[in-house]
C-alpha positions in Angstrom: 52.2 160.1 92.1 53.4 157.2 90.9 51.1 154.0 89.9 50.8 151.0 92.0 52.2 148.7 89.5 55.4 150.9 88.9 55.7 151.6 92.4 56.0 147.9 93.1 58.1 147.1 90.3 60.7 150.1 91.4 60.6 148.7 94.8 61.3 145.0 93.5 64.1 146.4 91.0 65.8 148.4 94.0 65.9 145.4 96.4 66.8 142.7 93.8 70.0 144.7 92.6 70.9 145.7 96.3 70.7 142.1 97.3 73.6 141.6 94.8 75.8 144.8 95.4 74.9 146.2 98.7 76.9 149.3 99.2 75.0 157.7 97.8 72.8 160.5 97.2 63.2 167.5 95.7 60.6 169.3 94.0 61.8 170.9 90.1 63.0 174.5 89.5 62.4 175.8 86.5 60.0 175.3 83.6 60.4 172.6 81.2 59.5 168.6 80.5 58.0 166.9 83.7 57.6 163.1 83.1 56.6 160.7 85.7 58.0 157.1 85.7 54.1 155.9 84.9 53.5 157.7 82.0 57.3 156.6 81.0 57.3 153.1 81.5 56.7 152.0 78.1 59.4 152.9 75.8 59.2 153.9 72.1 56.7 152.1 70.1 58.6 152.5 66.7 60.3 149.4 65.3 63.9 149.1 66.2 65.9 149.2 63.0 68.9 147.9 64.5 70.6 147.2 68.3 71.1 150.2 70.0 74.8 150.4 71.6 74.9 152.7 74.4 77.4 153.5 76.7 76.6 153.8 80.5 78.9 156.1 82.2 78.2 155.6 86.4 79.7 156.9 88.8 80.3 153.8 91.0 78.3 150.7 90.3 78.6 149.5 93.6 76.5 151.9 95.4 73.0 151.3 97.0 71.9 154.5 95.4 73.5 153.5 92.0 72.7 150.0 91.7 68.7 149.9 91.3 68.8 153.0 88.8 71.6 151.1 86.7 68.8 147.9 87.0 65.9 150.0 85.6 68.2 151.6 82.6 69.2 148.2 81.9 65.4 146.9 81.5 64.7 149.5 79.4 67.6 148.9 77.1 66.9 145.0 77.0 62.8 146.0 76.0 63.8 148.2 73.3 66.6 146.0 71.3 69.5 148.2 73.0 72.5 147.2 74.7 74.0 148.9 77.6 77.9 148.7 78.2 78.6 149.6 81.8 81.4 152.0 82.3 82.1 152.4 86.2 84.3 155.2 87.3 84.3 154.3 91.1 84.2 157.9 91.9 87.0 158.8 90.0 86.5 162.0 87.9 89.7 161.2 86.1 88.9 157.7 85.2 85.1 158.6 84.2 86.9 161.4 81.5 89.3 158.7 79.9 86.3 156.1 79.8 84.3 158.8 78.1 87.1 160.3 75.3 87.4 156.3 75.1 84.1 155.9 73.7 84.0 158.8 71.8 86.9 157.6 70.2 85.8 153.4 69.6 83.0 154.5 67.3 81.0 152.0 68.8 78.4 153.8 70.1 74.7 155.1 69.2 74.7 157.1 72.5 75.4 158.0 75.7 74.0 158.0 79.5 76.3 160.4 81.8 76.2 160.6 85.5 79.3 162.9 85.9 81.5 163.0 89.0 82.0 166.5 88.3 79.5 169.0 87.5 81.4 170.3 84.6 84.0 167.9 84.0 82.7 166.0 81.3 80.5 169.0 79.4 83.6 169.5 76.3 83.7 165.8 75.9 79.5 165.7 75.6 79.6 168.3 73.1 82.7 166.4 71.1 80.5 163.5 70.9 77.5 165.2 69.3 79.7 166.3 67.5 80.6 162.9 66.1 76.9 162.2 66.1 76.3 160.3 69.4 73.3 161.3 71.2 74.0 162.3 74.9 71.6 161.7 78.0 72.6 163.2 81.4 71.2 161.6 84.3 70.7 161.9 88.5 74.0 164.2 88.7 74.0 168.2 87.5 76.0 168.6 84.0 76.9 172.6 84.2 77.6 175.2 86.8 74.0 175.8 88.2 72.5 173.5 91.1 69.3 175.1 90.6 67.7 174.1 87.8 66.7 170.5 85.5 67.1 171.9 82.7 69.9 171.2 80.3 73.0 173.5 80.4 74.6 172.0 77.8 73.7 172.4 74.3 73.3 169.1 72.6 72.3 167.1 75.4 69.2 165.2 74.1 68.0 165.0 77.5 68.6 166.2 81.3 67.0 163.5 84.2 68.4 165.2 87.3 66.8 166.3 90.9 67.8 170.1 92.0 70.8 170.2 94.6 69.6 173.8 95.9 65.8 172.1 96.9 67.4 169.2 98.8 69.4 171.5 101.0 66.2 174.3 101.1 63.7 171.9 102.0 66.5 170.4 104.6 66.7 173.5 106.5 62.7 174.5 106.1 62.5 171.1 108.1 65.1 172.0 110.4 63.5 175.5 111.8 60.2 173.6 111.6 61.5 170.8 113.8 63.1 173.1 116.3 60.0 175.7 116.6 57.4 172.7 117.3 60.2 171.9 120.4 59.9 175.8 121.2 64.5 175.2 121.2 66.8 178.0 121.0 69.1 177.9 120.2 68.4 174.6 118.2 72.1 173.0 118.2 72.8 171.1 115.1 75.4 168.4 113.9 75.3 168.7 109.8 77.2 165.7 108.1 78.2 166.3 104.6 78.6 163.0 102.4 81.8 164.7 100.6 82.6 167.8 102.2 84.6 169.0 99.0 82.2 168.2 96.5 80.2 171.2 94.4 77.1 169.2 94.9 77.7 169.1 98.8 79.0 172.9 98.7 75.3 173.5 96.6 73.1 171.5 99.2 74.4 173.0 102.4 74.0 176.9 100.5 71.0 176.7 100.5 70.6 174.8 103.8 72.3 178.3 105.4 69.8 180.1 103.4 67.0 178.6 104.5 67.6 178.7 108.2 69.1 182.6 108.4 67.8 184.3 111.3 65.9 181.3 112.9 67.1 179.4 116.3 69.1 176.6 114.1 72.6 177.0 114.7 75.1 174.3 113.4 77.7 173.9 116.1 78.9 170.4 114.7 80.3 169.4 111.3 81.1 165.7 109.7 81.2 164.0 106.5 79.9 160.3 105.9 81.7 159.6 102.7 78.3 158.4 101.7 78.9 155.4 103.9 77.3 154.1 107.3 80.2 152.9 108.5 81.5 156.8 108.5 78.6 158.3 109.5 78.7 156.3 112.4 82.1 157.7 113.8 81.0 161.0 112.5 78.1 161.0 114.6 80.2 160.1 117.8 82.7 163.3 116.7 80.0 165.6 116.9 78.6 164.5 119.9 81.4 164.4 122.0 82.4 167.6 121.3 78.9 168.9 121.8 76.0 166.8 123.8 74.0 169.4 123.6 73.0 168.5 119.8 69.5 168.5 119.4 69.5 167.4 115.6 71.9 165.3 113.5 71.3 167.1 109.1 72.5 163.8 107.1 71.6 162.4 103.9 69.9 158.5 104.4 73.0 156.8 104.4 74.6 159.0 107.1 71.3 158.7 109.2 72.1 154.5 108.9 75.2 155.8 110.7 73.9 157.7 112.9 71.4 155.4 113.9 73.9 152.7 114.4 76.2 155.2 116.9 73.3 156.4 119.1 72.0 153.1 119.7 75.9 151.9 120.6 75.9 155.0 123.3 72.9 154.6 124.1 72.2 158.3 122.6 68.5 160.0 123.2 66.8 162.7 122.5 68.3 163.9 119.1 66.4 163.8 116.1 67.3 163.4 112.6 66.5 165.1 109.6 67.8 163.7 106.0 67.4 163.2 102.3 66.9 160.2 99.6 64.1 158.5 100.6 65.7 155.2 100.8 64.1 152.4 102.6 66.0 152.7 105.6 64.9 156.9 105.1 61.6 155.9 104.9 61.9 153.3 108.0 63.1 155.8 110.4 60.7 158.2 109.4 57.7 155.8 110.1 59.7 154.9 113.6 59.5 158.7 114.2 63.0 158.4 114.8 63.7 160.5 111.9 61.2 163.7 111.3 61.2 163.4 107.8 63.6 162.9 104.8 63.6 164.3 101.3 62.5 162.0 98.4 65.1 160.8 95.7 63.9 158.4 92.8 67.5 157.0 91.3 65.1 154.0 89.6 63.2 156.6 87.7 65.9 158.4 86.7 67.3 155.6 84.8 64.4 154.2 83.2 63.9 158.0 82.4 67.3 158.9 81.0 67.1 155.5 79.0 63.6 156.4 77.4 64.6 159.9 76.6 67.8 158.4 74.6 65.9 155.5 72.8 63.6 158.4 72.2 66.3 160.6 70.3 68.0 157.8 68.7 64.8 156.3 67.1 62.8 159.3 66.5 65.4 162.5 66.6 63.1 163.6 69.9 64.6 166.8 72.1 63.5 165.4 75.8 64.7 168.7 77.4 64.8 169.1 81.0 63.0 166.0 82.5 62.0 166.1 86.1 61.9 162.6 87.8 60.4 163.8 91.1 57.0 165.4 89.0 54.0 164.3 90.7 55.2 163.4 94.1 52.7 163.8 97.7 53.9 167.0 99.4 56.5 168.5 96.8 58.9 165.1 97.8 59.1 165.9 101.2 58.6 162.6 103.7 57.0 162.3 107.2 55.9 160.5 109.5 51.8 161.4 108.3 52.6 160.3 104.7 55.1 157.8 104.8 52.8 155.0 103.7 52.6 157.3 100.3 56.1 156.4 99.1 57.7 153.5 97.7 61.3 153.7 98.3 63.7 153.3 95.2 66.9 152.2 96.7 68.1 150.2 100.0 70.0 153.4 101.4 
């Protein structure tokens, strides 16, 4: 678990950068690296030979879940004579693979932090730039075909700082049957919103969602999407309830439960709970009001301040950080409720 000092200075990053750009989003699989943000806070001690230019591909720098780990990889950078150019792609997988061959191209940079769009959209142009001798660092988003694992799947990446797809959507439905058999319902009638219905990391979450409620009384009779926005997830919410009221549970990631939230109290909705992922403050909030049962942790902070470590780290000192696990170390494997709320320090507004 985290220290109280980093806790608090996560939690002051995530606010102060959300108070400027208010806008989306896990236990490990595999073997390899686990780092927590306290034992990563300081960066490398060796004596910077020169400025450090790295190149910060995000996805969409105005984004709640964005903003405060752009923050942390920035105060990294700024403690260890490195400058980071922001690249923002606006979820745009076709902008994000110009602005990459772009700096490939420019020669201007030492390295770079990816957080692709796509899971495998960018993985020719990462190996092209190791090619050309810049270091590569993927962060928060899966760089290869497989949700399942941390570890890197492309070869040259100096480092991979990503949760696991596959454990958000099986701890989401473990959550689901557990909700539904301490209310003895069956069927258990459930309204799952997706954030983008087409994407491969949505496709990879709700998988293993189906997998982990096979054969129990949780039937999802309701879909939506949320477009990782409130504002959707509140008309989402209203969609799936009018065309079934007899929805016990609403399946949303935090920002879809803000929308949900903000449509049951404008119908005056009761008696559906919510179940969610990314441990946001408003996640946390609901969870504490026992409005929510429990959402799954996400720590976007860490994995900047991680990803940005693990590059300095290669770029100074020629160091291999492997597959690095931001969520090592949580209370209960990441998973939030109402009995150990007052454990976690959210990371981003929601």
């Amino acid at each position: 678990m985290r220290s109280k000092g980093l806790r608090r200075w996560m939690a002051g990053a995530a606010v102060g950068v959300a108070g400027a750009m208010m806008l989306a989003a896990c236990g490990s699989s595999g073997a390899g690296t686990s780092a927590s943000p306290s034992s990563s806070a300081a960066a490398s001690s060796a004596t910077p030979e020169k400025t450090l230019q790295i190149a910060y591909l995000s996805f969409a720098v105005a984004n709640s879940y964005d903003a405060p780990m752009l923050a942390a990889a920035q105060a990294v950078a700024a403690e260890n004579n490195a400058k980071l150019t922001v690249f923002d792609a606006n979820n745009d997988p076709k902008t994000q693979f110009s602005q990459m061959q772009n700096v490939i191209t420019s020669g201007k940079y030492d390295g770079i932090i990816v957080q692709p769009i796509l899971a495998t959209g960018l993985t020719d142009l990462v190996q092209q730039a190791v090619a050309a001798g810049i270091k590569v660092v993927n962060i928060d988003q899966t760089m290869g075909p497989s949700y399942d694992t941390f570890q890197p799947q492309v070869d040259g990446l100096s480092a991979n700082v990503t949760f696991v797809a596959s454990d958000i959507g099986t701890k989401l439905g473990q959550l689901t049957v557990q909700y539904c058999q301490e209310q003895n319902l069956n069927p258990c009638n459930v309204g799952y919103m997706y954030d983008i219905k087409a994407s491969s990391l949505d496709v990879a979450i709700r998988d293993a969602f189906d997998k982990a409620v096979a054969g129990s009384p949780v039937a999802v009779v309701a879909e939506g999407e949320d477009y990782f926005t409130p504002a959707y997830g509140v008309k989402a919410t209203e969609n799936m309830l009018q065309a079934h009221k007899d929805i016990k549970v609403i399946v949303a990631s935090d920002q879809g439960m803000e929308g949900a939230t903000q449509a049951f109290a404008a119908n005056k909705t009761t008696g559906v709970m919510m179940i969610g992922f990314g441990g946001s403050a408003a996640g946390l909030s609901y969870v504490k009001a026992g409005t929510a049962y429990a959402t799954v942790y996400q720590a976007p902070a860490s994995e900047g301040q991680l990803g940005v470590k693990a590059l300095i780290d290669a770029l100074r000192n020629g160091t291999d950080g492997g597959g690095i696990d931001p969520l090592a170390g949580l209370p209960d494997n990441g998973i939030v409720t109402q009995a150990n709320v007052d454990q976690f320090t959210a990371e981003w507004p929601g």
